[in-house]
C-alpha positions as a Markdown table, in Angstrom:
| # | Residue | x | y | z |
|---|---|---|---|---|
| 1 | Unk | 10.0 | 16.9 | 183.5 |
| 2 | Unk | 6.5 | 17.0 | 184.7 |
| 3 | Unk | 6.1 | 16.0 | 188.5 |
| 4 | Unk | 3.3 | 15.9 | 190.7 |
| 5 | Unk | 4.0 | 15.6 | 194.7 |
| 6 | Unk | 1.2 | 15.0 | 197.1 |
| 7 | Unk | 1.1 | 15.9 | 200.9 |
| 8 | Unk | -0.8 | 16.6 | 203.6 |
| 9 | Unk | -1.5 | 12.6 | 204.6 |
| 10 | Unk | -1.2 | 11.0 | 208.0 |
| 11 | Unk | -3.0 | 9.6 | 210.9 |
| 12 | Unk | -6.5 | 10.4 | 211.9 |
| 13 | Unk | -9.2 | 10.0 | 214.4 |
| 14 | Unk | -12.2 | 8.6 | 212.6 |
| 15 | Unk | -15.0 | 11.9 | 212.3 |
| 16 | Unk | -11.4 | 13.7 | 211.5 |
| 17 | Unk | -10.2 | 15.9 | 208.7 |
| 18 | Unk | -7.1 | 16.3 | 206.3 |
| 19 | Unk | -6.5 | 18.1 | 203.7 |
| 20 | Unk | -4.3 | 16.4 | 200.9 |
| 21 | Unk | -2.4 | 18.6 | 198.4 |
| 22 | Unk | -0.8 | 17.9 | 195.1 |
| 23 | Unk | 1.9 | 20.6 | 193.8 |
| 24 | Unk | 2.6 | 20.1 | 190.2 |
| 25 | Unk | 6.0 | 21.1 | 188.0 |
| 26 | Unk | 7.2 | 21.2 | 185.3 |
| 27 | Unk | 4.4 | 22.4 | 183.2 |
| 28 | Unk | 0.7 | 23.8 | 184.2 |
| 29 | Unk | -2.7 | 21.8 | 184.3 |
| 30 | Unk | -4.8 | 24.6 | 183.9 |
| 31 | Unk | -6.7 | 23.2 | 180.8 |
| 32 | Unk | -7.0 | 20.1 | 182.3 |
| 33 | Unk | -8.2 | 18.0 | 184.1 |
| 34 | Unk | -7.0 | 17.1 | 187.9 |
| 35 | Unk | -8.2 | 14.0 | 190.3 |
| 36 | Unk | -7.9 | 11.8 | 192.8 |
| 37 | Unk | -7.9 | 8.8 | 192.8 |
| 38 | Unk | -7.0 | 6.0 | 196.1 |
| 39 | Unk | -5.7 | 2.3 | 196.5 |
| 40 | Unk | -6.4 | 0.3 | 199.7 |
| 41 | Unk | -4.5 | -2.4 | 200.7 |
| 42 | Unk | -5.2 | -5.4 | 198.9 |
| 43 | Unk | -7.9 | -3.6 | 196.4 |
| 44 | Unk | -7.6 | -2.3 | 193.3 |
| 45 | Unk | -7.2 | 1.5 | 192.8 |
| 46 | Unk | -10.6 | 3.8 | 193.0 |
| 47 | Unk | -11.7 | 6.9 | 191.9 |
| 48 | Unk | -12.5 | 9.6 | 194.8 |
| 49 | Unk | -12.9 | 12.7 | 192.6 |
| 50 | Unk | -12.3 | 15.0 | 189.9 |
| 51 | Unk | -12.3 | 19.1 | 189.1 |
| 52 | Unk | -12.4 | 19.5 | 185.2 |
| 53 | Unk | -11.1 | 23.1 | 184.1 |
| 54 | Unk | -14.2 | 24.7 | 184.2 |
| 55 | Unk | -14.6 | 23.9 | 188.3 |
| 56 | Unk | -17.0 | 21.1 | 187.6 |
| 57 | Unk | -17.0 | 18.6 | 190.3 |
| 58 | Unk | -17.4 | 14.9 | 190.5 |
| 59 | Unk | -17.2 | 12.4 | 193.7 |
| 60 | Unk | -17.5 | 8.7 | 194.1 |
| 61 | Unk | -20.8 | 7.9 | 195.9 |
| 62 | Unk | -18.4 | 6.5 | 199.0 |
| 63 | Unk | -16.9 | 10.5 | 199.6 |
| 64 | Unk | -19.7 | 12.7 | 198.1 |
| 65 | Unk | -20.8 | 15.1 | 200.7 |
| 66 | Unk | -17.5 | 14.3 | 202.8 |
| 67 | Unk | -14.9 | 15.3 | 200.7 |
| 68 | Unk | -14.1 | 18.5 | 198.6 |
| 69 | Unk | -12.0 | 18.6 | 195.6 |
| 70 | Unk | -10.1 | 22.2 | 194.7 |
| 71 | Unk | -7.5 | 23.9 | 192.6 |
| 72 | Unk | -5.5 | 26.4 | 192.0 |
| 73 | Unk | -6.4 | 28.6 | 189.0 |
| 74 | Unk | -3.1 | 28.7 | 187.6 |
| 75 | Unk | -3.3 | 24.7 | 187.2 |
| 76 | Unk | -0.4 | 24.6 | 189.5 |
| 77 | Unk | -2.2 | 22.7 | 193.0 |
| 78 | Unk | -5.2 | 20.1 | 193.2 |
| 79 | Unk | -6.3 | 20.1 | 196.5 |
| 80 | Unk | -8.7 | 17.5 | 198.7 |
| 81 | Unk | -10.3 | 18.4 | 201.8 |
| 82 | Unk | -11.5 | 15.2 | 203.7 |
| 83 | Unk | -14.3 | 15.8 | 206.7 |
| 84 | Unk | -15.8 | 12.9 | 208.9 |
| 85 | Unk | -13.4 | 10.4 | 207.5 |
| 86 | Unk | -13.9 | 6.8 | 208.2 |
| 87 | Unk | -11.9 | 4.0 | 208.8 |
| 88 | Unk | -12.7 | 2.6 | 205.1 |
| 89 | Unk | -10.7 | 5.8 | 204.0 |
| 90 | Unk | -7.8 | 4.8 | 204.9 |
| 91 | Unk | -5.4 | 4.1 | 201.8 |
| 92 | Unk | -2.6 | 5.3 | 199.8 |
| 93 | Unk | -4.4 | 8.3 | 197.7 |
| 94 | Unk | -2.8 | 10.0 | 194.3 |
| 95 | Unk | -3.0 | 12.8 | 192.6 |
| 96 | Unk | -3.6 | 13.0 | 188.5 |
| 97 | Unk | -4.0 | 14.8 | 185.8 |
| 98 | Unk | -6.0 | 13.9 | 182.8 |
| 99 | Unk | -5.1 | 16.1 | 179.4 |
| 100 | Unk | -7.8 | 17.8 | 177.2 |
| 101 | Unk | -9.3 | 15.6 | 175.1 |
| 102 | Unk | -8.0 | 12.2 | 176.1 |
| 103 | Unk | -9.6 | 9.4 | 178.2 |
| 104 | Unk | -6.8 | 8.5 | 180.6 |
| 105 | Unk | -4.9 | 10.2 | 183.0 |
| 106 | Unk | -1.5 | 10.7 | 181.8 |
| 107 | Unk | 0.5 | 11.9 | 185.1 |
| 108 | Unk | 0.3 | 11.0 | 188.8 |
| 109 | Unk | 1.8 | 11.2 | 191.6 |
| 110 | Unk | 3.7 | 9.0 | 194.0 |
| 111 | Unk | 0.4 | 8.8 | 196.5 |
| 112 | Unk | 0.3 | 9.9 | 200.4 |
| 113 | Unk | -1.2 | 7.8 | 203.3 |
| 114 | Unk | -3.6 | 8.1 | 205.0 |
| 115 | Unk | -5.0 | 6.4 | 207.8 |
| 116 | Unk | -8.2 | 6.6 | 210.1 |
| 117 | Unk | -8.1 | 5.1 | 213.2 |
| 118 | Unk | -11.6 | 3.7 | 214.3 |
C-alpha cells in the first residue's frame, strides 16, 4: 500500500522558514515525478512546485525564489524548504506523486499546516 506522510509544518513568524518533508512507502518514486501542491482556507487547491526525475524544477510565480523543492535520489523523500514566508502561505500543503507518462497525480498525502503569523 503506497503511502505518503508529510511533516515538518507548524507555526511561523512571517520572514520565517520551514522545511516540509514527505516520506513515501510502499513502493519508490524515483522515476517520477514528486510535488507540492497547497489549499488555503476557503480556496481551491494550488500548485507550489514540482522536481521531475531528472532534478528539473518548477515553482508557482507566488513561491519562486522563496521556496526550494528537493528529493531524495532513491525516490523515497520529497522535500520543501520555505524562506521568507508570508502570511498568504499559510495553508494546508500536500505532497504528490505524478507517474511517468500520465497527466495527473496519482498519490498524495494527507497535507501538513502551516501557518505564518503576520
Amino acid at each position: 500500500q503506497v503511502q505518503l506522510v508529510e511533516s515538518g509544518g507548524g507555526l511561523v513568524q512571517a520572514g520565517g522558514s520551514l522545511r516540509l518533508s514527505c516520506a513515501a512507502s510502499g513502493r519508490t518514486f524515483s522515476t517520477d515525478a514528486m510535488a507540492w501542491f497547497r489549499q488555503a482556507p476557503g480556496k481551491e487547491r494550488e500548485f507550489v512546485a514540482r522536481i521531475n526525475d531528472n532534478g528539473n524544477t518548477y515553482y508557482s510565480y507566488s513561491v519562486k525564489g522563496r521556496f526550494t523543492i528537493s528529493r531524495d535520489d532513491a525516490g523515497k523523500a520529497v522535500y520543501l524548504q520555505m524562506n521568507s514566508l508570508k502570511a498568504e502561505d499559510t495553508a494546508r500543503y500536500y505532497c504528490a506523486v505524478r507517474a511517468t507518462g500520465l497527466t495527473s497525480y496519482a498519490y498524495w498525502g494527507q497535507g501538513t499546516q502551516v501557518t505564518v503569523s503576520s
